[in-house]
KEGU-412639 format. One record per atom (N, C-alpha, C): atom name; x, y, z. Coordinates in pm, whole numbers, always signed. Example, Ala and Ser with C-alpha at 12.3 -4.5 7.8 and 13.67 -1.06 7.14 Angstrom:
2
+------+--------+--------+--------+
: site :     px :     py :     pz :
+------+--------+--------+--------+
:    N :  +1319 :   -569 :   +780 :
:   CA :  +1230 :   -450 :   +780 :
:    C :  +1320 :   -330 :   +780 :
:    N :  +1285 :   -225 :   +708 :
:   CA :  +1367 :   -106 :   +714 :
:    C :  +1290 :     +3 :   +787 :
+------+--------+--------+--------+
***
This chain:
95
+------+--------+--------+--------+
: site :     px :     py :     pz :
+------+--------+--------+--------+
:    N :  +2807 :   +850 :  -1682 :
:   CA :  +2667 :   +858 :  -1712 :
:    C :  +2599 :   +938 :  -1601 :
:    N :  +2520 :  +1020 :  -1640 :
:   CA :  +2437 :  +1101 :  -1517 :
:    C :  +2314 :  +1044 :  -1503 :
:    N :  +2301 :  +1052 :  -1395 :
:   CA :  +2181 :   +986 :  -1300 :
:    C :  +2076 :  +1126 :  -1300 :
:    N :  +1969 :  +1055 :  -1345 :
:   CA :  +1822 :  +1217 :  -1394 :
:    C :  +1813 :  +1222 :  -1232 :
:    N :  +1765 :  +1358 :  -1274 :
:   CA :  +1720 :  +1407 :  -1113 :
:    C :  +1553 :  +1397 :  -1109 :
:    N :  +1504 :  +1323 :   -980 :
:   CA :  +1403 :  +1314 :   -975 :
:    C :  +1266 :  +1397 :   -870 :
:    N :  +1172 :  +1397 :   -921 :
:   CA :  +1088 :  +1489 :   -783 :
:    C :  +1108 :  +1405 :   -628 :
:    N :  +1119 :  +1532 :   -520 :
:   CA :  +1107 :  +1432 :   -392 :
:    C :   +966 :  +1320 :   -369 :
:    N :   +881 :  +1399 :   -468 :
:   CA :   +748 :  +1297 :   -384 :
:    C :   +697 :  +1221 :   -513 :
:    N :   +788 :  +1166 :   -611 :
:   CA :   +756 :  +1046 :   -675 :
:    C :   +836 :   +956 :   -664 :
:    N :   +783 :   +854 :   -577 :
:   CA :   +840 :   +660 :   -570 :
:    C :   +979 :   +678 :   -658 :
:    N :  +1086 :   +606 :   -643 :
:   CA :  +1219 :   +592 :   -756 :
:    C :  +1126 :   +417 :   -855 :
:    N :  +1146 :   +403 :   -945 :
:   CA :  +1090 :   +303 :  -1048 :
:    C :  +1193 :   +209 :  -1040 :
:    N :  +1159 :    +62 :   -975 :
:   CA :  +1240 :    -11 :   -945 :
:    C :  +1176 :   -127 :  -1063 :
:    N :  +1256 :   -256 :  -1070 :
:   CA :  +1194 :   -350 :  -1116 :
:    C :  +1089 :   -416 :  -1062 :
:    N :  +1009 :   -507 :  -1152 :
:   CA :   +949 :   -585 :  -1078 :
:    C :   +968 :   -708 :  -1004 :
:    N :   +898 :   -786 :   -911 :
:   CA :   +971 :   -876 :   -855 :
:    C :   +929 :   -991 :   -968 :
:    N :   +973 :  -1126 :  -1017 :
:   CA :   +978 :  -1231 :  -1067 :
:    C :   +855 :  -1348 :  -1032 :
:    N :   +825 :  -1345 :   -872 :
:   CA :   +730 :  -1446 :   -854 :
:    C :   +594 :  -1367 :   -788 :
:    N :   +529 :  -1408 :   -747 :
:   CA :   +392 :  -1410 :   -722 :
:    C :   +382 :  -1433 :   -531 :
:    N :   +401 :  -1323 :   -434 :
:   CA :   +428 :  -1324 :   -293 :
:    C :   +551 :  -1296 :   -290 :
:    N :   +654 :  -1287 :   -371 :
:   CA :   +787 :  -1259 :   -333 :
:    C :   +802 :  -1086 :   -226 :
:    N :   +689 :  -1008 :   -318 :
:   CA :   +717 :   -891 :   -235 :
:    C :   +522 :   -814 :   -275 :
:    N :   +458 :   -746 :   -146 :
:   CA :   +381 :   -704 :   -116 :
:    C :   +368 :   -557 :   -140 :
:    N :   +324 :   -502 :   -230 :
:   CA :   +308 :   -312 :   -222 :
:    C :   +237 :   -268 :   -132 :
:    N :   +216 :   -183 :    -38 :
:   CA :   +119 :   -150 :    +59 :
:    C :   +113 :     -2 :    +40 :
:    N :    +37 :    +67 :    +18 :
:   CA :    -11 :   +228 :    -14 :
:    C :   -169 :   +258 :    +52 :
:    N :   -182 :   +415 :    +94 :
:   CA :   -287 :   +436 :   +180 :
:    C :   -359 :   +511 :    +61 :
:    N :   -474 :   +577 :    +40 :
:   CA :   -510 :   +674 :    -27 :
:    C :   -618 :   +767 :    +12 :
:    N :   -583 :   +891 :    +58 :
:   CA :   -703 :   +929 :   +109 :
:    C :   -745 :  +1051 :    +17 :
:    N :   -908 :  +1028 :     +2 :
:   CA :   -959 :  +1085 :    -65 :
:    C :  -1160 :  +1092 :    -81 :
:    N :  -1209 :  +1180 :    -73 :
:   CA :  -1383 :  +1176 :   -118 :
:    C :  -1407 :  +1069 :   -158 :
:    N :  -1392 :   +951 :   -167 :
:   CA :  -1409 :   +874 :   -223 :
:    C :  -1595 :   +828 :   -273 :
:    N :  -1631 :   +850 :   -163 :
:   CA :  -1814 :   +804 :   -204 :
:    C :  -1886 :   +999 :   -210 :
:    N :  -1785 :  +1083 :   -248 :
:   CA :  -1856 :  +1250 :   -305 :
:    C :  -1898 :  +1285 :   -179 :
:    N :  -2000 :  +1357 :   -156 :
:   CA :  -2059 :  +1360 :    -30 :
:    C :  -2178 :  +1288 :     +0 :
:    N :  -2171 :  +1166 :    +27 :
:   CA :  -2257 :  +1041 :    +64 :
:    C :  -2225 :  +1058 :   +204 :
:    N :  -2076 :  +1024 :   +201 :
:   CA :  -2011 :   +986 :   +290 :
:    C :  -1856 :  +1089 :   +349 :
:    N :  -1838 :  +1093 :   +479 :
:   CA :  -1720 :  +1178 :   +506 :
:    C :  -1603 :  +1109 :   +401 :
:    N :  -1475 :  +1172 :   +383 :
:   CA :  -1343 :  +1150 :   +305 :
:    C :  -1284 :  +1026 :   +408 :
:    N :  -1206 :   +923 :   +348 :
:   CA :  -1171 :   +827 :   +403 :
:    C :  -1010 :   +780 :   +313 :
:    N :   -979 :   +642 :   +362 :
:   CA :   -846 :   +644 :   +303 :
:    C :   -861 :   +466 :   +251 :
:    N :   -800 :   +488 :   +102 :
:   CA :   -842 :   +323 :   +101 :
:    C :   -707 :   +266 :   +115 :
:    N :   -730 :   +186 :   +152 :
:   CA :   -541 :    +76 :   +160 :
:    C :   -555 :    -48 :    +56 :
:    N :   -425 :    -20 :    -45 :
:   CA :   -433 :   -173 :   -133 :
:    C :   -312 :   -208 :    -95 :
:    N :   -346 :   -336 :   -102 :
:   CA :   -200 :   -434 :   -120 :
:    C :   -229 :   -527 :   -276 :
:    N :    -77 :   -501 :   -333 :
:   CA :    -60 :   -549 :   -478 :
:    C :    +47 :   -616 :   -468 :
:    N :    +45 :   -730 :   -524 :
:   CA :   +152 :   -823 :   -577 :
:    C :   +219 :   -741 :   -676 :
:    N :   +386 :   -740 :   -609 :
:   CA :   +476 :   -676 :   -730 :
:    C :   +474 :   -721 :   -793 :
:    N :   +453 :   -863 :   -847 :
:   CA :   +498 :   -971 :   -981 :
:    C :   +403 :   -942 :  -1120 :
:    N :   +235 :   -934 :  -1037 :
:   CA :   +158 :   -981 :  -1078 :
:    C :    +45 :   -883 :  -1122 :
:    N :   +122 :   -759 :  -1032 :
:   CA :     -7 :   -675 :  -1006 :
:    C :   -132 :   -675 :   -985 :
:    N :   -176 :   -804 :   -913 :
:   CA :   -272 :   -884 :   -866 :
:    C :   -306 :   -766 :   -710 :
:    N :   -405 :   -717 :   -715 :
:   CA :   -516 :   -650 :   -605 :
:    C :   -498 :   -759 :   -486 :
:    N :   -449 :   -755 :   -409 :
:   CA :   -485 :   -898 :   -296 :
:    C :   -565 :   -831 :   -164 :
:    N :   -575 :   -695 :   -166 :
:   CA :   -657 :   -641 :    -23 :
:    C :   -698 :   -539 :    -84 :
:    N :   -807 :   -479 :     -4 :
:   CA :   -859 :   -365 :    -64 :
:    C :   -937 :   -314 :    +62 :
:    N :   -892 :   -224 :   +138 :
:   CA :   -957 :   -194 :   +243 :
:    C :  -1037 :     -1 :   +280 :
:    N :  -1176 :    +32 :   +298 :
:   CA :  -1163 :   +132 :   +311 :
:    C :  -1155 :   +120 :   +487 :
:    N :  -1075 :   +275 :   +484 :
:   CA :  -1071 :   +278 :   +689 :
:    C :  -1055 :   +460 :   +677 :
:    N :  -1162 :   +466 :   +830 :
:   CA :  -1157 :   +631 :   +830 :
:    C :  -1032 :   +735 :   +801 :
:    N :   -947 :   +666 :   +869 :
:   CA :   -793 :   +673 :   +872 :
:    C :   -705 :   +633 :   +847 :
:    N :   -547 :   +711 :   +728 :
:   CA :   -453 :   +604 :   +755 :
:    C :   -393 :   +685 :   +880 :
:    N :   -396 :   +543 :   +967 :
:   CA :   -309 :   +510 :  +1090 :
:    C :   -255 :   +379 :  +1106 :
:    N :   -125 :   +345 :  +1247 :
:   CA :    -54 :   +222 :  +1215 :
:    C :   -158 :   +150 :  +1267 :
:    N :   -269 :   +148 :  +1364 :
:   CA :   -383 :    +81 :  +1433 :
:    C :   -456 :    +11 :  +1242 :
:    N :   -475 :   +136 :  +1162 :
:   CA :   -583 :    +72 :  +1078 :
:    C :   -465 :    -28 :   +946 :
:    N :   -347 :    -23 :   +942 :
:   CA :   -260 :    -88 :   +910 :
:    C :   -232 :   -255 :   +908 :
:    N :   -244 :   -225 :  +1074 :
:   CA :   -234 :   -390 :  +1128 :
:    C :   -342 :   -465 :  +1088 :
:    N :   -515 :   -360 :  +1084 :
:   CA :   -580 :   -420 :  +1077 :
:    C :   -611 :   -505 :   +952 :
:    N :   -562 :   -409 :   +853 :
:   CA :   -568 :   -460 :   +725 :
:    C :   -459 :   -579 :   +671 :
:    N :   -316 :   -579 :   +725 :
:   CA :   -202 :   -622 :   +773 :
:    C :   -263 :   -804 :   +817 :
:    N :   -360 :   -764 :   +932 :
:   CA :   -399 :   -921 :   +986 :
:    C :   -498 :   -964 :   +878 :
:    N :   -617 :   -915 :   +831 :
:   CA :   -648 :   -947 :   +737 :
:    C :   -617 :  -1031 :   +610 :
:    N :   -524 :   -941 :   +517 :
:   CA :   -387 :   -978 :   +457 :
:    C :   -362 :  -1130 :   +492 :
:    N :   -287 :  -1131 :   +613 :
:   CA :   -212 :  -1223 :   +641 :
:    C :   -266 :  -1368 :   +662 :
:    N :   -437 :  -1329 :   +710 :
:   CA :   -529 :  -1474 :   +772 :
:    C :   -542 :  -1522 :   +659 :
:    N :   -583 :  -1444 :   +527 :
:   CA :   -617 :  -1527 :   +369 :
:    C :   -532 :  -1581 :   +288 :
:    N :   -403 :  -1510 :   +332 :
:   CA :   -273 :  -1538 :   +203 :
:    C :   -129 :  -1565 :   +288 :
:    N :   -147 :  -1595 :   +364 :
:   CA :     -5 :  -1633 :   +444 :
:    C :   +109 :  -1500 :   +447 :
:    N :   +199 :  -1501 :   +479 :
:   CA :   +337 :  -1473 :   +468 :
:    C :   +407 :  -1441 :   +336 :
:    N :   +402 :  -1307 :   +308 :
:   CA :   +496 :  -1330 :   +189 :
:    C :   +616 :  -1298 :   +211 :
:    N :   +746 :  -1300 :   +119 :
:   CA :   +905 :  -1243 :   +139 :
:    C :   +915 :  -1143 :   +217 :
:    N :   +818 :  -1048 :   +162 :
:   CA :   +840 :   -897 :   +199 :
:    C :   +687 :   -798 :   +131 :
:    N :   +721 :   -747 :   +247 :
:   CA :   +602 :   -600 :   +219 :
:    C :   +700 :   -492 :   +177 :
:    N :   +628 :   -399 :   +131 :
:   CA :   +676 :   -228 :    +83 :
:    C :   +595 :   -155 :    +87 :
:    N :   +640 :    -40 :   +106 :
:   CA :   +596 :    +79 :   +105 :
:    C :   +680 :   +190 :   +101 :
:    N :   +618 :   +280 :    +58 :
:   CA :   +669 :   +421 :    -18 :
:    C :   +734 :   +498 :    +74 :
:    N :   +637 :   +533 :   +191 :
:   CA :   +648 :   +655 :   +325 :
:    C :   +556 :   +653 :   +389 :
:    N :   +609 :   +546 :   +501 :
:   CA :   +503 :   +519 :   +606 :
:    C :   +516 :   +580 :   +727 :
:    N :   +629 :   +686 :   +738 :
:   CA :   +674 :   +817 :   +836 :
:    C :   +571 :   +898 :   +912 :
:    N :   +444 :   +929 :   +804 :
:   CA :   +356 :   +995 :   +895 :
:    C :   +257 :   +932 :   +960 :
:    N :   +270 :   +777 :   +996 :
:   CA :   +164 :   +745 :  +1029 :
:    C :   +207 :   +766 :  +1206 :
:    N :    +65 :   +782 :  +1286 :
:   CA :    +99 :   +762 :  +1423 :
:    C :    -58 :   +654 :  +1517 :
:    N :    -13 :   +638 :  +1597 :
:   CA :    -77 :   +517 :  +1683 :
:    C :   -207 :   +634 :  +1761 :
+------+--------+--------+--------+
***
């Protein structure tokens, strides 16, 4: 059986996870977001793989690992610990 060939810069499509905290999505997005109100910024969600439940929603000037943690501690003070976090390509971030 051949395995499709896929683009380098789209995610591989995995399953979903089964429970609800088992595993955390974490993605940055930067973009105009408020047009020109406001300078371009980057929003950070975290999604329940199970559930696809929104659990953070953060805008920050920057993605960096500083604005990460921050959202990261956030995260963590409302909803505890889950199995596991993910993410796509967190390579370019720097301190």
């Amino acid at each position: 059986m051949a395995i499709a060939q896929t683009s380098p810069n789209i995610p591989p499509t995995t399953l979903g996870r089964e429970c609800y905290g088992e595993l955390i999505q974490i993605d940055g997005s930067d973009h105009r977001w408020f047009e020109d109100r406001a300078p371009p910024c980057t929003l950070f969600v975290f999604i329940d793989d199970a559930t696809s439940t929104l659990m953070e929603l953060r805008f920050v000037k920057s993605e960096s690992s500083f604005s990460y943690f921050e959202a990261l501690d956030s995260y963590l003070l409302q909803y505890g610990r889950p199995v596991a976090f993910g993410a796509w390509d967190l390579s370019h971030l720097v301190c």
